[in-house]
C-alpha positions in Angstrom: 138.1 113.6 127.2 138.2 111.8 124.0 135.5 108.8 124.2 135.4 105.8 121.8 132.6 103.7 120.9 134.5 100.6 120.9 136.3 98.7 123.2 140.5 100.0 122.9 142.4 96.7 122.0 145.8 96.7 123.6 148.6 95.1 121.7 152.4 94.0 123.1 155.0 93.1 121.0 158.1 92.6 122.7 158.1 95.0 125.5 156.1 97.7 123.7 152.4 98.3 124.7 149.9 100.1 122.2 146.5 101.3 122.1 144.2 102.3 125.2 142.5 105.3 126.0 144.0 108.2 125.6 145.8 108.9 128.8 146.6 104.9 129.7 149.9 104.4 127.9 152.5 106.8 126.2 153.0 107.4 122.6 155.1 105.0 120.6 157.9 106.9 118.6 159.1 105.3 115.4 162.2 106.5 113.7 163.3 105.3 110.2 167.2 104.0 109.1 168.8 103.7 106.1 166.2 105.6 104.5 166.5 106.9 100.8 169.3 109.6 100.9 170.5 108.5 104.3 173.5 109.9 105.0 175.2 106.8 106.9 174.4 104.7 103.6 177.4 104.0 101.7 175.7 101.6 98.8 172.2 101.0 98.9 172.1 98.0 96.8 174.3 96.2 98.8 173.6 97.6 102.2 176.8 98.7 103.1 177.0 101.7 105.6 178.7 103.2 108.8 177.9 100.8 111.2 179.2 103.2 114.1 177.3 106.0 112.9 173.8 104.0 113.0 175.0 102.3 116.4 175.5 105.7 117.8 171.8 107.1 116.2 170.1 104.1 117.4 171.9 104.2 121.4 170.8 107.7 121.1 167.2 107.6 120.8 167.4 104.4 123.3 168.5 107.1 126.1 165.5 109.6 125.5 163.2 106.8 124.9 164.2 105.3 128.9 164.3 109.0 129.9 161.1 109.8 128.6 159.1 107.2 129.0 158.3 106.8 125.0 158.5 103.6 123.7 160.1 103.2 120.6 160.1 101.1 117.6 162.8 101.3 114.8 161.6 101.6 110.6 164.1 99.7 109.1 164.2 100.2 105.3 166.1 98.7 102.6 165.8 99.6 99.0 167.0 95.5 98.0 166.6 92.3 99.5 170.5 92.0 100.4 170.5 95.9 101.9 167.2 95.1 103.6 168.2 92.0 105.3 171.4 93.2 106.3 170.1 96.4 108.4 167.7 94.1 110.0 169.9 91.7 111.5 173.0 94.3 112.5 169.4 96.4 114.2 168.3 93.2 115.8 171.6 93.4 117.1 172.0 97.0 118.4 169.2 97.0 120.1 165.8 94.9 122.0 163.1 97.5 120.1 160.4 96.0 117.3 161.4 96.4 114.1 159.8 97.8 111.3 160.2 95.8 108.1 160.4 98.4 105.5 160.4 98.4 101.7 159.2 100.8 98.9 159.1 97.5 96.9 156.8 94.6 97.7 159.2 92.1 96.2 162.0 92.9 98.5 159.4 93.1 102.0 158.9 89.4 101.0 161.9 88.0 100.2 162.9 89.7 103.6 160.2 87.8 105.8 160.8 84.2 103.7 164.5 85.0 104.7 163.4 85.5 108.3 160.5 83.1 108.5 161.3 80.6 111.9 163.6 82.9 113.4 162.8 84.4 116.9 163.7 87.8 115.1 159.7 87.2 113.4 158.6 87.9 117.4 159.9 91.3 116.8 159.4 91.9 113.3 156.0 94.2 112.2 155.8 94.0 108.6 155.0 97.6 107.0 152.8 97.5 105.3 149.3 96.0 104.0 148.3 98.4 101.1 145.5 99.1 98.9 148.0 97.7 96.6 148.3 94.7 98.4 148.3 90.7 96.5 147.1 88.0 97.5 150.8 86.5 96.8 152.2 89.0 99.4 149.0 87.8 102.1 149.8 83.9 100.9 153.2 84.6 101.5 153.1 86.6 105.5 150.8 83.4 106.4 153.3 80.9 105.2 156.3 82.7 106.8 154.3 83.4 110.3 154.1 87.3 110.3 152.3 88.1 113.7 152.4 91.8 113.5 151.6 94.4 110.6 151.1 97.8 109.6 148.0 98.7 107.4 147.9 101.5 105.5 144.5 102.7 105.6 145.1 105.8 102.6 145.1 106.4 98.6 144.6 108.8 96.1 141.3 107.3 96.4 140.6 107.4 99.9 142.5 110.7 101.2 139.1 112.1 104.0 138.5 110.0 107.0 135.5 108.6 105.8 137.4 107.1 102.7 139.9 105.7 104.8 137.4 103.9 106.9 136.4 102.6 103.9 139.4 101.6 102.7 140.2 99.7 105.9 136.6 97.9 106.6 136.0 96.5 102.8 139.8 95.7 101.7 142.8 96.0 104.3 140.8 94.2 107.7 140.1 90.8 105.1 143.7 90.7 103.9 144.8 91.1 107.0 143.0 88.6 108.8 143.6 86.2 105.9 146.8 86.8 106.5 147.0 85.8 109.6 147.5 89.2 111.4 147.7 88.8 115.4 148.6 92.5 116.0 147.1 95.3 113.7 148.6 98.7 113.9 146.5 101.2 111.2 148.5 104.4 109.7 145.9 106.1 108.2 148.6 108.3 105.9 149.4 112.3 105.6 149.4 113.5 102.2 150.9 117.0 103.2 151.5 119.4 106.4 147.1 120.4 106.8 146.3 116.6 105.7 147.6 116.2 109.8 144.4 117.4 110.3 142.6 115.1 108.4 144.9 112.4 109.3 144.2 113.0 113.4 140.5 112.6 112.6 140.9 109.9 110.9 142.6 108.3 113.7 139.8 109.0 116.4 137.3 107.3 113.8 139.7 104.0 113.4 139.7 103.7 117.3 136.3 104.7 117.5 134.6 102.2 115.1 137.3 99.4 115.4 139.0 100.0 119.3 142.4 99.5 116.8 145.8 101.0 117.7 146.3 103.9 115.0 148.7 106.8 114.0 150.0 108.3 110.9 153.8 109.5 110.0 153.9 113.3 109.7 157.3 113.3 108.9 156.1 112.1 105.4 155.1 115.9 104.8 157.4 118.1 106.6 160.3 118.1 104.4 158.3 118.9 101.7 157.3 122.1 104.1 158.1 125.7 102.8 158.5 126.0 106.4 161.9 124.2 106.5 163.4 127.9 104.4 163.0 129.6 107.9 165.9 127.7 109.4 166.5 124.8 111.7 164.9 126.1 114.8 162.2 127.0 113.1 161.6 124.2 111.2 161.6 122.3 114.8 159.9 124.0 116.4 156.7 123.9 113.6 157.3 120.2 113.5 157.0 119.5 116.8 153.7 121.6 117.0 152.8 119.4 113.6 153.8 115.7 115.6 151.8 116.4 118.3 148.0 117.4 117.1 147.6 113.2 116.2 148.5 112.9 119.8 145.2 115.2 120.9 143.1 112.8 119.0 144.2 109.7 120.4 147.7 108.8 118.1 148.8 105.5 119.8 152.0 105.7 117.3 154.2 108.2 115.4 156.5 108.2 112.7 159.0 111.0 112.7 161.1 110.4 110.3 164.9 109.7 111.1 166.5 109.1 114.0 168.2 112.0 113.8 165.3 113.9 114.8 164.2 112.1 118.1 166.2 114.8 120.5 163.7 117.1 119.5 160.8 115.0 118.9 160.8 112.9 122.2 160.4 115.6 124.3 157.5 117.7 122.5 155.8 114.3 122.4 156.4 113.3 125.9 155.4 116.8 127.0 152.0 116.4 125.2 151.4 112.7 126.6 152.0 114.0 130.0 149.1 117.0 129.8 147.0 114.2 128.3 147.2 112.2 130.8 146.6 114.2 133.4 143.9 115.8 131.4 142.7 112.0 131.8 142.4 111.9 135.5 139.9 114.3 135.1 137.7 111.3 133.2 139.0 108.2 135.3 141.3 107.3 133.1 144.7 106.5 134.6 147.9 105.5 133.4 148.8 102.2 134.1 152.6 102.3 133.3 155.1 103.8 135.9 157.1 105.2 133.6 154.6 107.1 131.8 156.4 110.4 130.7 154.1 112.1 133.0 156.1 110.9 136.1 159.6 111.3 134.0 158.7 115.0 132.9 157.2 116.5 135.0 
């Protein structure tokens, strides 16, 4: 049974638990919104989209996520600070979940959280993410507003093997963060392409092992870049699912799969593969300690 050096922190926000032993809680699945080239997006400058469409993709994955046993947190990402701010509130309003607060630009991620700043939404808000190209206006600015809860990217074109990463994350990401004020720490250690998942799942045994962190990646970064994806939709699934669940083996505490769209597939591979895990566990003393573990929902 996987074995880490250091003592597994445990982090809640809201009513999601990460972190553990492998084997103690279930994966946490995160699916994106209004993602570049999402189809429900009508103007992304001004963050207008269907509104039933997203309601219906976000009650959707809210159903496997209960019947599963999966927790779930929702990437939320805006391309401005109006579109941005918009999709958080109407998610805030669709569902209980964490929210990811999600930005290709750094500029719009903090005009975002001073937008937000006081509100009870900051309780459920995880700002994604703390980057090698981080400033120390964007760490002045998350502990001015009250950010609790972030995302640090532990990966560059600098630091792409799992000893890089470690790196990465002891001498420049861990300081920001904790000036920043960081209560809960959740380290994506990147994927660069479909065989860096390899990389990227020993990369997250190391985090937990030197640091007891929570730690995943987000596969679905590289598979629609895969060649695979030719072979047709079943396919393509079934790969992916095979490619999602190898982080898992190693001790993944979180996944991102990519949209919403994708969790009727992706909840139950990944349920499937936390159930063997954790009964793999019993064999180590390791036992879950949530009832609705997707071992008791599965199988």
């Amino acid at each position: 049974m996987d074995s880490f050096e250091a003592e597994q922190k445990v982090l809640r926000i809201g009513d999601v638990v990460l972190g553990g032993r492998t084997g103690e809680y279930p994966t946490v699945l995160i699916g994106s919104l209004f993602f570049n080239g999402h189809r429900i997006v009508k103007d992304a400058d001004k963050g207008e989209f269907d509104e039933d469409a997203a309601q219906a993709l976000i009650e959707r994955e809210g159903e496997l996520s209960r019947s599963t046993g999966n927790p779930r947190i929702i990437d939320v990402i805006g391309e401005s600070t109006k579109a941005l701010l918009r999709y958080i509130q109407f998610t805030a309003r669709t569902t209980d979940a964490p929210l990811l607060l999600d930005s290709p630009f750094q500029k719009v991620r903090m005009e975002v959280v001073r937008e937000l700043a006081g509100s009870e939404l900051m309780n459920r808000i995880i700002y994604n993410s703390i980057a090698e190209d981080y400033t120390e206006e964007e760490v002045a600015c998350l502990k001015e507003c009250g950010v609790k809860h972030a995302v640090v990217l532990a990966f560059s074109k600098r630091a792409m093997r799992p000893k890089d990463m470690l790196r990465l994350l002891e001498d420049r990401l861990l300081p920001a963060a904790d000036r920043a004020g960081i209560r809960n720490l959740l380290v994506d250690v990147g994927v660069l392409d479909v065989p860096g998942v390899g990389w990227a799942s020993e990369a997250v045994h190391e985090v937990k092992d030197k640091f007891g962190l929570p730690a995943g990646c987000a596969p679905a970064n590289a598979l629609y870049q895969w060649r695979a994806k030719s072979k047709g939709w079943k396919e393509f699934t079934g790969a992916s699912a095979a490619v999602l669940t190898v982080p898992q083996c190693f001790g993944a505490d979180f996944l991102m799969y990519g949209s919403l769209a994708n969790a009727p597939w992706v909840y139950p591979a990944c349920a499937a593969t936390d159930g063997l895990l954790a009964y793999r566990a019993r064999l180590h003393g390791v036992r879950t300690l949530v009832e609705e573990h997707p071992l008791y929902r599965i199988f």
